[in-house]
C-alpha positions in Angstrom: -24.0 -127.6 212.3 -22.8 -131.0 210.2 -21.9 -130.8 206.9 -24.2 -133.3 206.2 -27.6 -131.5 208.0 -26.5 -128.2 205.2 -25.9 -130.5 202.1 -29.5 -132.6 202.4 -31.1 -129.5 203.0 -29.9 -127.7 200.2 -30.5 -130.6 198.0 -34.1 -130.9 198.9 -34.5 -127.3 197.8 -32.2 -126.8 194.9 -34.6 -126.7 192.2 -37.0 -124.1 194.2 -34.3 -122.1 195.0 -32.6 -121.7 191.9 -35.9 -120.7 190.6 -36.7 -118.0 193.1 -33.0 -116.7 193.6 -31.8 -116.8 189.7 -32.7 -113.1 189.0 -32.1 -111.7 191.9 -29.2 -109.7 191.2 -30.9 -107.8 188.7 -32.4 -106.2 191.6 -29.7 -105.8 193.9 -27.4 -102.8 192.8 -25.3 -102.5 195.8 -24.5 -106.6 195.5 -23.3 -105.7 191.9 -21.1 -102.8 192.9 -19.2 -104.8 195.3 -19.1 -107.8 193.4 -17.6 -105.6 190.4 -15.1 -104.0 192.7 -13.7 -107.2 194.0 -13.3 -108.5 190.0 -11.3 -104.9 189.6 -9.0 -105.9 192.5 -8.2 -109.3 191.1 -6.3 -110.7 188.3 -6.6 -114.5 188.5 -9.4 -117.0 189.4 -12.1 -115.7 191.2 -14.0 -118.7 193.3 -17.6 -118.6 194.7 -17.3 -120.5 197.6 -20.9 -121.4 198.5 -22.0 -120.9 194.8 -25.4 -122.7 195.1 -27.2 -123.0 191.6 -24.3 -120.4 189.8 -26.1 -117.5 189.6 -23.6 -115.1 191.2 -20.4 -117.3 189.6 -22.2 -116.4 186.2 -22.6 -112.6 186.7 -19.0 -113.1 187.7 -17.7 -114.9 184.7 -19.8 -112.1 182.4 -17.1 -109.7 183.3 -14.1 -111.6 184.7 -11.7 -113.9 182.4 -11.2 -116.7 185.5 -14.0 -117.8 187.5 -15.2 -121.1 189.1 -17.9 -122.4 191.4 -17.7 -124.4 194.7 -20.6 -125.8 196.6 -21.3 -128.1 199.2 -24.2 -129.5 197.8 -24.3 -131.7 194.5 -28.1 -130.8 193.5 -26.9 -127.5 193.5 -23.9 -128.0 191.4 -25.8 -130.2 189.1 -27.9 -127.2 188.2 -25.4 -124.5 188.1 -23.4 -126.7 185.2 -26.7 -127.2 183.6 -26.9 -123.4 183.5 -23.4 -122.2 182.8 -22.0 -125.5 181.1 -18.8 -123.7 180.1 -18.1 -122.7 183.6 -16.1 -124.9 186.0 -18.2 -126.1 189.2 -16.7 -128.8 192.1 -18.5 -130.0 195.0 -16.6 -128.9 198.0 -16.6 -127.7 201.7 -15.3 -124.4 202.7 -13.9 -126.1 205.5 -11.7 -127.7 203.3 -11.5 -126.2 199.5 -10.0 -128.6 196.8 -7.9 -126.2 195.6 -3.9 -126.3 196.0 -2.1 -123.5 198.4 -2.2 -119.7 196.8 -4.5 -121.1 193.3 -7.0 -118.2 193.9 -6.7 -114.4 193.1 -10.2 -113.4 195.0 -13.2 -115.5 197.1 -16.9 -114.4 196.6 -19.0 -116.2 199.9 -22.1 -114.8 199.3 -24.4 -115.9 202.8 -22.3 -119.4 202.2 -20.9 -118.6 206.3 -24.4 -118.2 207.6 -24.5 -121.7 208.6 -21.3 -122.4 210.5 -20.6 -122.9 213.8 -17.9 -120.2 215.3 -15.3 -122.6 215.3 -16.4 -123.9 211.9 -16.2 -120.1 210.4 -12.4 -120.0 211.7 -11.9 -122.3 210.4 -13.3 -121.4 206.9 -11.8 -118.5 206.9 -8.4 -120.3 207.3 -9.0 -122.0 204.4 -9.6 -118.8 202.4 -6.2 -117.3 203.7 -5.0 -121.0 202.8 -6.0 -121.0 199.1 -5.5 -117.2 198.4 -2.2 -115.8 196.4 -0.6 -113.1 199.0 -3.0 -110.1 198.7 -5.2 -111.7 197.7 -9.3 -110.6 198.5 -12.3 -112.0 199.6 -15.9 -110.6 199.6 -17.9 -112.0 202.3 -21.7 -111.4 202.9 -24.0 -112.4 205.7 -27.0 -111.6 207.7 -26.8 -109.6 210.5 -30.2 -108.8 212.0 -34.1 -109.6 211.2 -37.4 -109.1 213.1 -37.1 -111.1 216.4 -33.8 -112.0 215.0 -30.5 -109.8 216.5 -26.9 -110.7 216.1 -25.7 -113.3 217.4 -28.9 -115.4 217.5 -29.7 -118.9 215.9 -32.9 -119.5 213.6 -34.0 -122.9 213.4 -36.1 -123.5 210.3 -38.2 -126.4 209.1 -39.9 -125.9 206.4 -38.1 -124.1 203.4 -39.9 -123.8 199.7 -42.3 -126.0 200.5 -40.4 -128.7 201.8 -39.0 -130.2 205.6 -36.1 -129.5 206.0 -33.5 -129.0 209.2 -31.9 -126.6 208.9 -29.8 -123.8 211.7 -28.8 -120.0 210.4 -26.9 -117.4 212.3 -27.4 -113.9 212.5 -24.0 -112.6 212.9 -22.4 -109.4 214.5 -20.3 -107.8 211.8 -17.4 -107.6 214.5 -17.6 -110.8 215.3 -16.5 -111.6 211.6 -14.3 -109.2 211.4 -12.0 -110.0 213.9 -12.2 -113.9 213.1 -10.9 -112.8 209.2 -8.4 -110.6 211.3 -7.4 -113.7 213.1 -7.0 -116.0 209.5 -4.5 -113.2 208.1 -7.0 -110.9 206.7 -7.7 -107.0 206.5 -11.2 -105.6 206.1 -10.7 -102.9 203.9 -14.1 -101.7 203.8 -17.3 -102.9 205.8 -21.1 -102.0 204.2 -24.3 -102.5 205.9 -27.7 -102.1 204.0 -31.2 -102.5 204.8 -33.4 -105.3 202.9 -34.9 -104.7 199.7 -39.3 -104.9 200.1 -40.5 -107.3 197.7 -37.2 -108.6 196.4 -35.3 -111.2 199.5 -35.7 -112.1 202.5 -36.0 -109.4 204.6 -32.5 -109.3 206.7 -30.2 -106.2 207.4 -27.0 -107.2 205.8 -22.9 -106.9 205.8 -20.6 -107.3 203.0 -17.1 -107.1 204.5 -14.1 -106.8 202.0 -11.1 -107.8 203.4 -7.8 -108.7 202.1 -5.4 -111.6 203.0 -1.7 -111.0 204.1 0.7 -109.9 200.8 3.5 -110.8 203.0 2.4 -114.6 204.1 4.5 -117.0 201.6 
């Protein structure tokens, strides 16, 4: 899917979206475990790649020294700095991260692959190996399954809080992902699934894969 089909949608709905998702962790305690256990595991600057309006970068920085933003979208970034004005947030593709070689200690891509073609996570992914120190770990989340919705299929949607919108997202098989972050360098270290919370998001069965890059790559 272009770059440019992702940005205007999430543009159109920044404002709506930051005000439905900006609590949201509150609710989620598994999402807060991992998250905590990747900040445990890293030392240096901890990026959220796919940030949206900063509400996962600032649970972040509320227990980590080192943390910035990154998100394709400027409407989105706009509102995250309006939020967390202390807080460093770039505009930026995962497909090509404005970050020098080795910069980061651990990625957070919280549903920020869901939109990507195959070749297009690959090559995300590669960019994650790309900018990570040796050892370095990522914590990547995405939906696997919905009603009428298995893995591996495409949902097309048109209309998104309220306003048009074009906009494709992929249901993904959580070995599909794994071996593509096995081919970028990566190991998963440890693979959760969990069901959808009623009444809190959007009701999708779920993988948060943990994987860590190569400590030998130079």
């Amino acid at each position: 899917m272009s770059e440019s089909r992702i940005r205007e949608t999430y543009d159109t709905v920044a404002a709506a979206y930051d005000a439905a998702l900006r609590s949201e962790l509150a609710a989620k305690p598994v999402d807060r475990a991992l998250l905590d256990a990747l900040l445990s595991l890293c030392p240096g600057i901890v990026a959220d790649v796919g940030c949206g309006p900063g509400h996962v970068t600032r649970h972040l920085a509320a227990r980590h020294r080192a943390v910035v933003g990154v998100d394709l979208s400027p409407s989105m970034v706009e509102i995250a700095r309006a939020a967390a004005p202390s807080l460093s947030f770039e505009v930026g593709s995962m497909l090509d991260l404005p970050v020098a070689d080795g910069a980061w200690s651990g990625i957070v891509a919280f549903y920020s692959i869901i939109h990507l073609t195959p070749a297009e996570r690959v090559r995300a992914f590669a960019e994650f190996a790309r900018v990570l120190e040796p050892g370095g770990w990522a914590l990547v989340a995405f939906h696997v399954s919905a009603d009428d919705q298995p893995p591996g299929s495409t949902q097309h949607t048109t209309s998104w809080f309220g306003s048009p919108v074009d906009l494709d997202s992929f249901y993904l098989d959580p070995a599909e992902v794994t071996a593509d972050l096995g081919a970028a360098g990566f190991t998963v270290a440890s693979s959760t699934m969990r069901a959808p919370l009623p009444d809190v998001e959007y009701p999708s069965h779920r993988c948060y894969l943990l994987a860590q890059s190569d400590a030998r790559r130079l």
